[in-house]
C-alpha positions in Angstrom: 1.6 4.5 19.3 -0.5 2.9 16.9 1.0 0.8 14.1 0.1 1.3 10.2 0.9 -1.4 8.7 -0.4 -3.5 5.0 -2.7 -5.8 4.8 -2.5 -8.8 2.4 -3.5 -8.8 -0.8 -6.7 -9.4 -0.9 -8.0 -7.9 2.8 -11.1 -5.5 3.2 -11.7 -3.4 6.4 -14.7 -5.3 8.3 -17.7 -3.2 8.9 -19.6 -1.2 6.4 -17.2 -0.5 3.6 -17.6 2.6 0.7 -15.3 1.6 -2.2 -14.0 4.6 -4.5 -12.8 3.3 -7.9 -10.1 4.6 -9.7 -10.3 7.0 -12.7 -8.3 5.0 -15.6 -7.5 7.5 -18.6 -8.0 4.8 -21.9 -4.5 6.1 -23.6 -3.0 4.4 -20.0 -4.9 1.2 -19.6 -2.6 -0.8 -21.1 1.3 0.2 -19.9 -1.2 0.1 -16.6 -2.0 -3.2 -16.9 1.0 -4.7 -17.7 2.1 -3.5 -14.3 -1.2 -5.6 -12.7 -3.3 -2.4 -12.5 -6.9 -2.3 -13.6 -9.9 -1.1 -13.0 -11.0 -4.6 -10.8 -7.6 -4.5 -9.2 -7.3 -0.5 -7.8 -9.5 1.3 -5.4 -9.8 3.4 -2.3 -12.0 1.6 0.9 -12.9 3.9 3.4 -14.7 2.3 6.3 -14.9 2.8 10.6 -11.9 0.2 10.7 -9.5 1.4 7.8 -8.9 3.0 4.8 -7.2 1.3 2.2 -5.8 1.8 -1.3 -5.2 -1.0 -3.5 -3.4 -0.2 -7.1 -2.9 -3.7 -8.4 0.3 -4.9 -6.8 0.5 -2.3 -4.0 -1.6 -1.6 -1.0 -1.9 1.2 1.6 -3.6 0.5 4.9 -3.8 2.9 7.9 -6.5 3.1 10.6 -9.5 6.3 10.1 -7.5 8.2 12.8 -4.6 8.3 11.3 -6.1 10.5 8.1 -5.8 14.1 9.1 -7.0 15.9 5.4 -7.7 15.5 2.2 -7.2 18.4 -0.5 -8.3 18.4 -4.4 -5.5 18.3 -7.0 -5.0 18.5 -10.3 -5.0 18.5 -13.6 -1.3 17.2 -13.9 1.2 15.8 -16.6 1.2 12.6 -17.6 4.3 11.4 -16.6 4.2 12.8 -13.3 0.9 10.9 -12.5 0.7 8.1 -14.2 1.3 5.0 -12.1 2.9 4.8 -9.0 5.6 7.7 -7.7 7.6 8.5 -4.7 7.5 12.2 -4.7 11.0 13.6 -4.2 9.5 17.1 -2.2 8.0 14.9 0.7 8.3 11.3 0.5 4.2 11.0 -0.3 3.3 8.4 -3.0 1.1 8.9 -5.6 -1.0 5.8 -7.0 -2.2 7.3 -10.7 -4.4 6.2 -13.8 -5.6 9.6 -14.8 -4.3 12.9 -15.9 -7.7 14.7 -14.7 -7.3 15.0 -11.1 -6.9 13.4 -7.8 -7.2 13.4 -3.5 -4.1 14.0 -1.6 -4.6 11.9 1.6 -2.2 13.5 4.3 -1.4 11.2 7.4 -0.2 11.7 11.0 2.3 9.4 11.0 3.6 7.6 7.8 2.1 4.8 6.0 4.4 2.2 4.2 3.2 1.6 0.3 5.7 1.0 -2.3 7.8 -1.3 -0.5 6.3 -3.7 2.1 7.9 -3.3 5.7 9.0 -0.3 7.9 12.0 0.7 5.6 9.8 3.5 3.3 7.0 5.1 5.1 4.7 8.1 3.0 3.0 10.9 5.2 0.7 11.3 2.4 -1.1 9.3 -0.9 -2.4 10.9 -3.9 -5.5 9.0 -5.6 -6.5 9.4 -9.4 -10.2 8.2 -8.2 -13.0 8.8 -10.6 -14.5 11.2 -8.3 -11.7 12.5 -6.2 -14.4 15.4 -4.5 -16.5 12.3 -2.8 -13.8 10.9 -1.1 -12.7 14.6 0.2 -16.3 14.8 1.3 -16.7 11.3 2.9 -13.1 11.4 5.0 -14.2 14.9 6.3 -17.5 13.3 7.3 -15.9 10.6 9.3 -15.5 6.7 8.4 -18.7 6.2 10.5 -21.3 5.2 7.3 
């Protein structure tokens, strides 16, 4: 079985990387960066060796394979978007900056997020990217670039 598990802080997939930013509503920039979030420190990497999600403290990693589908949603409420949420229904997390929209990233297994280690694990993520619709498009075309 293979293993999800974070990188560090800083790490990139190796290979050929395509790096979504995040959509950052301006009313929310600030209570966002107070928390470490901003535009240089929260995006989505899809690449052949990983996707990851950075959204400035916190950090998702799981291998391409593990990604089964990614669905459109949105608009949504501010308070249930805005920075990052455990969702009671499911256990998925949602990293936020924008009201407008987002990618719901579903996994086969679970992917830890919030909390580093093996205690919390999310079987999906939900992205505020500025164009959520190109990374639908580029995880169904494969993480091959």
């Amino acid at each position: 079985m293979p293993r999800h598990e974070p990188a560090g802080p800083g790490a990139l997939p190796p290979g050929p990387v395509r790096r979504f930013p995040f959509r950052f509503d301006p009313a929310f920039r600030l209570p966002l960066a107070l928390l470490g979030v901003r535009p240089a420190t929260a995006w989505l990497d899809w690449g052949p060796d990983a996707l990851v999600v950075r959204f400035g403290p916190w950090l998702l990693r799981t291998t391409p394979d593990n990604v089964t589908g990614a669905e459109l949603s949105g608009p949504y409420r501010w308070w249930r978007a805005i920075g990052p949420h455990l969702s009671a229904a499911d256990g998925g997390v949602s990293f936020g900056a924008s009201v407008a929209g987002g990618v719901c990233l579903r996994f086969a297994e679970p992917v830890p997020a919030l909390v580093p280690g093996p205690w919390l694990r999310h079987p999906a993520v939900t992205v505020t990217v500025a164009d959520p619709a190109a990374v639908r498009d580029a995880l169904a075309r494969g993480p091959d670039l």
